[in-house]
C-alpha atoms as a printed R data frame, in Angstrom:
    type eleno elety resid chain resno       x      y       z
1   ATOM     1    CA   UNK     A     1 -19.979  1.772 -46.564
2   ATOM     2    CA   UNK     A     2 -17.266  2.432 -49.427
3   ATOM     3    CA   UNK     A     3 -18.504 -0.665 -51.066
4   ATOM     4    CA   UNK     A     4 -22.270  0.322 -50.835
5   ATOM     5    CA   UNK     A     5 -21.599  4.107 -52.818
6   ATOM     6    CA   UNK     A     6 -19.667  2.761 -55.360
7   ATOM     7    CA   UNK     A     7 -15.741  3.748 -53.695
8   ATOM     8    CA   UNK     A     8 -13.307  1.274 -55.665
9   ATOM     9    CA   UNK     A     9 -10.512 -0.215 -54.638
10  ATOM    10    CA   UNK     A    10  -7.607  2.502 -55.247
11  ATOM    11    CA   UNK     A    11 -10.238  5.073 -53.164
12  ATOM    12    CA   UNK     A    12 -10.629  2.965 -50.130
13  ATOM    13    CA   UNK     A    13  -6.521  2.221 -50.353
14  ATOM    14    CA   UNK     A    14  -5.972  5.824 -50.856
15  ATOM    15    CA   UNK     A    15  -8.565  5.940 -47.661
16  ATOM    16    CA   UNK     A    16  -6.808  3.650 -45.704
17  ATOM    17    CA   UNK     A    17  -3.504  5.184 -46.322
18  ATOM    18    CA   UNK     A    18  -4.531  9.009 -45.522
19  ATOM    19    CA   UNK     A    19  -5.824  7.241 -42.096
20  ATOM    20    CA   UNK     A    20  -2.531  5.702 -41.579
21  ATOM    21    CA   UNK     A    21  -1.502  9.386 -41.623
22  ATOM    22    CA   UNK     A    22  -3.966 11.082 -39.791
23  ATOM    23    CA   UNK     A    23  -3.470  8.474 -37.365
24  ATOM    24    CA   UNK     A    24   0.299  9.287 -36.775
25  ATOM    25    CA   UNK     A    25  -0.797 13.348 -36.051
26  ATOM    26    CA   UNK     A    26  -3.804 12.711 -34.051
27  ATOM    27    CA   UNK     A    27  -1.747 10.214 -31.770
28  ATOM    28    CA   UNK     A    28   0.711 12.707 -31.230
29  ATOM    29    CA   UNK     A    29  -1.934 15.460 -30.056
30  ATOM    30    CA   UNK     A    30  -3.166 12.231 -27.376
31  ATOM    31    CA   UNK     A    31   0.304 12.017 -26.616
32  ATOM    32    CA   UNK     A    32   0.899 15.502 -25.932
33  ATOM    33    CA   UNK     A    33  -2.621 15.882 -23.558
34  ATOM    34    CA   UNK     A    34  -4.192 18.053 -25.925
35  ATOM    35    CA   UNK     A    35  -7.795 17.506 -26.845
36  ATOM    36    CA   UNK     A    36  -8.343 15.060 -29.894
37  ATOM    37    CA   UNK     A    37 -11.629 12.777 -30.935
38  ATOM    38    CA   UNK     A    38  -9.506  9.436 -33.006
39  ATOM    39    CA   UNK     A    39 -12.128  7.809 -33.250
40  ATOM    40    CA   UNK     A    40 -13.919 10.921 -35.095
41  ATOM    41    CA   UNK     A    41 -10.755 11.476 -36.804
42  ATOM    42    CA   UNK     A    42  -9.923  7.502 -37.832
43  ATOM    43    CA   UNK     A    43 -13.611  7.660 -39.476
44  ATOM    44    CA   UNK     A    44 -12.972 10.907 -41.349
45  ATOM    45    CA   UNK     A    45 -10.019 10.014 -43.032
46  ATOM    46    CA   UNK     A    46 -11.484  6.486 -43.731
47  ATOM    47    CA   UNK     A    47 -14.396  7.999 -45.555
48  ATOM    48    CA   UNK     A    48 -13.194 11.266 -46.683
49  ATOM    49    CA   UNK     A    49 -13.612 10.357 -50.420
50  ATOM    50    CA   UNK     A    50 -16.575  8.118 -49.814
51  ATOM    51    CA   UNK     A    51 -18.109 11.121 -52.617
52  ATOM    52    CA   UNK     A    52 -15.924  9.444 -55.479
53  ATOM    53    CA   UNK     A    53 -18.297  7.140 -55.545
54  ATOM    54    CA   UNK     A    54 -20.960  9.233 -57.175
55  ATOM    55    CA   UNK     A    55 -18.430 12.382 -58.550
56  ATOM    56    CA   UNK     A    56 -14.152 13.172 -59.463
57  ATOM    57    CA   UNK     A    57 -14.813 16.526 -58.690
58  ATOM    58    CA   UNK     A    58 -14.723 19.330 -56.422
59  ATOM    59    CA   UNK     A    59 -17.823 18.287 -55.110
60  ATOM    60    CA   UNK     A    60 -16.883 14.989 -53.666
61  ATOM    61    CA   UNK     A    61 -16.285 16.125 -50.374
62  ATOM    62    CA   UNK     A    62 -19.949 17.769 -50.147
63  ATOM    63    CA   UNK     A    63 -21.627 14.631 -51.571
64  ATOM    64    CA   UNK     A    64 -19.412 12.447 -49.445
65  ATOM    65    CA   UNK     A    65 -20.917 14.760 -46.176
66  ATOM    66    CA   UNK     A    66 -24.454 13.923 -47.717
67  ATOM    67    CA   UNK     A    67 -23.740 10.291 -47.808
68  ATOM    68    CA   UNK     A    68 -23.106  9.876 -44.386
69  ATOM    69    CA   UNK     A    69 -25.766 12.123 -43.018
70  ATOM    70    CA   UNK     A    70 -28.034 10.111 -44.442
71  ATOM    71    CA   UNK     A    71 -26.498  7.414 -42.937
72  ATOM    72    CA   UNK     A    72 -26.662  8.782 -39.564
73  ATOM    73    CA   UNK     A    73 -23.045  9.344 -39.138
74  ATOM    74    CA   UNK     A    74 -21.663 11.670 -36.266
75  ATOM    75    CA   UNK     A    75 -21.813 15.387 -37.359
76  ATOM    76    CA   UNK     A    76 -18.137 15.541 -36.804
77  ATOM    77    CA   UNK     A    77 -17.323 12.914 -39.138
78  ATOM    78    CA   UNK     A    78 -19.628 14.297 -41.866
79  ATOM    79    CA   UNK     A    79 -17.817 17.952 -41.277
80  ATOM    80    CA   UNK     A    80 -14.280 16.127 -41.765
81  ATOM    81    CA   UNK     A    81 -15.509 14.783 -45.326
82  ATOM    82    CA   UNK     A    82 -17.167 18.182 -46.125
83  ATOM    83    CA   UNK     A    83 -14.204 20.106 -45.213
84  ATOM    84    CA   UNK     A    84 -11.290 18.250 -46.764
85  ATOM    85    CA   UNK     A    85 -10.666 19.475 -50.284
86  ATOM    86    CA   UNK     A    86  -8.372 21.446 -51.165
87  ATOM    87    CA   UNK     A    87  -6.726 23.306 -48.478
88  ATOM    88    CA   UNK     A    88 -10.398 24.172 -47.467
89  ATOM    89    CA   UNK     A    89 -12.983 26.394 -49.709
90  ATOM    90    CA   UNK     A    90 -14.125 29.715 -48.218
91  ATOM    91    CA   UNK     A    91 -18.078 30.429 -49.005
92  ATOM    92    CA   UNK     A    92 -17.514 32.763 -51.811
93  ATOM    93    CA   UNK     A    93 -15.151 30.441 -53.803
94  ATOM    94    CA   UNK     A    94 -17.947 28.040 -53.395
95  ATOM    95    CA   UNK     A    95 -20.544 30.069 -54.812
96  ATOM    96    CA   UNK     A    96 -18.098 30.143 -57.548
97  ATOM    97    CA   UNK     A    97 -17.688 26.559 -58.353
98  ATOM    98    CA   UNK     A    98 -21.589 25.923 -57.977
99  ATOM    99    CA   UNK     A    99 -21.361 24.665 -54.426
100 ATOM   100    CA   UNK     A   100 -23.809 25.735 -51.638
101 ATOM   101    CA   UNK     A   101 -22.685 28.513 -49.769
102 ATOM   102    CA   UNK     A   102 -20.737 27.082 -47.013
103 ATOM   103    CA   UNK     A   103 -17.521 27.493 -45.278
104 ATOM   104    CA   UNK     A   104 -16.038 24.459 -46.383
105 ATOM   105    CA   UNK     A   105 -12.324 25.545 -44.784
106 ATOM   106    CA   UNK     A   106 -11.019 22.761 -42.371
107 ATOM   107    CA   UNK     A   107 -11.549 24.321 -38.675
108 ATOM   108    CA   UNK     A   108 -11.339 21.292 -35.766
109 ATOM   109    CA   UNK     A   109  -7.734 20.193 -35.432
110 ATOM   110    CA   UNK     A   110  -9.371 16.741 -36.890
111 ATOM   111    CA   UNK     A   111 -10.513 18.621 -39.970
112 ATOM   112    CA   UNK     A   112  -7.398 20.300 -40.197
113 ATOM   113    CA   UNK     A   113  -5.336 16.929 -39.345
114 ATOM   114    CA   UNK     A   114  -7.612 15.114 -42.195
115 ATOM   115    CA   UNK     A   115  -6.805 17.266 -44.490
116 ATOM   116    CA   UNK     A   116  -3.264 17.565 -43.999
117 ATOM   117    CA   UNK     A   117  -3.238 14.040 -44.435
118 ATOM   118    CA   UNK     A   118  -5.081 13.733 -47.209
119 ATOM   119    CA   UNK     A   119  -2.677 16.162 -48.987
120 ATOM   120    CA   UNK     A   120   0.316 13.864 -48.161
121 ATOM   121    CA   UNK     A   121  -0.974 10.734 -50.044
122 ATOM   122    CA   UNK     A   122  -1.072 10.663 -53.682
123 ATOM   123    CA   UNK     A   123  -3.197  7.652 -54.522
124 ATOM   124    CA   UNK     A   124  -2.043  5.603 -51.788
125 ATOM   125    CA   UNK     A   125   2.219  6.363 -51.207
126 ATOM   126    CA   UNK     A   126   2.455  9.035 -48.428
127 ATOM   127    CA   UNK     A   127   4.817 11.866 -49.986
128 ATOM   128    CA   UNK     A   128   6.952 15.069 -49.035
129 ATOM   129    CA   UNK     A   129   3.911 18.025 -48.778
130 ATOM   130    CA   UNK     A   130   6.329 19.901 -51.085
131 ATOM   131    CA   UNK     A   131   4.667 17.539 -53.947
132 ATOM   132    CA   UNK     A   132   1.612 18.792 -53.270
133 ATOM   133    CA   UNK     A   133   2.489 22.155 -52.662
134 ATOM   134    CA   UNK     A   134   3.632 22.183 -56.582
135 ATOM   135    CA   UNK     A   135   0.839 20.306 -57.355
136 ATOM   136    CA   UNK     A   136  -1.348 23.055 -56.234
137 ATOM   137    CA   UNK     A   137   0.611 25.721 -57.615
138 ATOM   138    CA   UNK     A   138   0.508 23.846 -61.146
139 ATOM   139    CA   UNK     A   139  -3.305 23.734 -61.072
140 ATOM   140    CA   UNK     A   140  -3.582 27.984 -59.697
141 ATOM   141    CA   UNK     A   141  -4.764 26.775 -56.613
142 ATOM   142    CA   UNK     A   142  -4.544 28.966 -53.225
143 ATOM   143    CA   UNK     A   143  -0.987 27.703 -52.472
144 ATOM   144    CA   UNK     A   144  -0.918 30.050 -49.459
145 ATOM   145    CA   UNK     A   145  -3.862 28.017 -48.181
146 ATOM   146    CA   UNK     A   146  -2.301 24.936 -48.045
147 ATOM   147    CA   UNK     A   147   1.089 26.119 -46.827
148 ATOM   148    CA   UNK     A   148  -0.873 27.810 -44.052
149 ATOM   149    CA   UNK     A   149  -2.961 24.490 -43.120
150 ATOM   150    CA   UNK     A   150   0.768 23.275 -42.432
151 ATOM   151    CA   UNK     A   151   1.804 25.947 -40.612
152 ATOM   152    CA   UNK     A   152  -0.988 25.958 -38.635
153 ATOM   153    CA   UNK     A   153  -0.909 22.744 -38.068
154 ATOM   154    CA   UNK     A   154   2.634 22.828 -37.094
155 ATOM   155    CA   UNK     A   155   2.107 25.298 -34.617
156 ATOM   156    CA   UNK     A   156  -0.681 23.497 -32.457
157 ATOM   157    CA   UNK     A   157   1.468 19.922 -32.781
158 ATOM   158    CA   UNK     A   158   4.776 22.215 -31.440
159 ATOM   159    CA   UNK     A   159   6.338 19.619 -34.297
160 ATOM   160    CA   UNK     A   160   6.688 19.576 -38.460
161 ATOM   161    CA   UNK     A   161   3.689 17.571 -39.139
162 ATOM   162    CA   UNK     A   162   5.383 16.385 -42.493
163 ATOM   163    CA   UNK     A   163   8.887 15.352 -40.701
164 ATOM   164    CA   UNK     A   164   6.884 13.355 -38.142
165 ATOM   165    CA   UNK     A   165   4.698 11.442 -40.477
166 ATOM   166    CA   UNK     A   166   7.534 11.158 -42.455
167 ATOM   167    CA   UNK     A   167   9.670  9.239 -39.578
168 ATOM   168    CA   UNK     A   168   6.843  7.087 -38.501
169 ATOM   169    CA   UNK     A   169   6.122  5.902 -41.440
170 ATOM   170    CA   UNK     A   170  10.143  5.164 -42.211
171 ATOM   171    CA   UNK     A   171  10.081  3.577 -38.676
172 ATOM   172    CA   UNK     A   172  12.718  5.809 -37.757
173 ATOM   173    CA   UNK     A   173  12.418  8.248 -34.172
């Protein structure tokens, strides 16, 4: 599907890699007994910039969500793509960068684990958050957002998502 909307090759790495990530969080929640879709989450992350295709922007994740409904892709996949920029974007920031009005903030642990992951991998080298989080601030984004995504997430996995992805992907317990 990357190949049909245009995706090239550093997006479906950079694809590949957040999944590697998401992976690592959403097999912990299995682990732990707690309710998790992979396969809903695996798909999200492997198509959440499927949208680069047609735009670099903001609006990537909403075109990427329009892709794959018209493709017939399970809603929850679609509201993974549509919800994973950023640290999420409330309605009225939308309205604000010329998107439709829409609560585009992650909500589903597999939007929130998505984005989380997302937010880990620059192109495709998985990195401390703390990168991003200066990132974000650099650019005036909502850093409380983000930092709250991870503390939220944190909270539901009873674990620092960041130190766990971080061991995995070392190989080390």
């Amino acid at each position: 599907m990357h190949k049909k909307y245009g995706s090239n090759d550093a997006i479906v790495k950079h694809c590949k890699t957040v999944a590697r990530v998401a992976a690592i969080l959403a097999e912990e929640f299995a682990r732990q007994g707690k309710d998790i879709d992979l396969e809903a989450t695996a798909e999200g992350a492997l198509l959440h910039d499927i949208g680069r295709g047609r735009v670099q922007t903001v609006r990537h994740g909403l075109e990427g969500s329009l892709i794959l409904e018209g493709e017939g892709v399970n809603d929850k996949v679609v509201q993974i793509v549509r919800r994973h920029v950023g640290a999420g974007i409330s309605a009225e920031e939308a309205k604000k960068l010329g998107l439709p009005d829409f609560d585009y903030i992650p909500r589903t642990r597999e939007q929130v684990i998505v984005c989380f992951a997302d937010k880990m991998v620059d192109a495709e080298v998985v990195r401390p958050f703390e990168m991003e989080v200066k990132r974000f601030e650099m650019k005036g984004h909502d850093v409380g957002r983000l930092l709250s995504l991870k503390q939220n997430l944190e909270a539901d996995l009873r674990e620092d998502p960041e130190g766990l992805v971080l061991r995995k992907i070392k190989g080390t317990r």
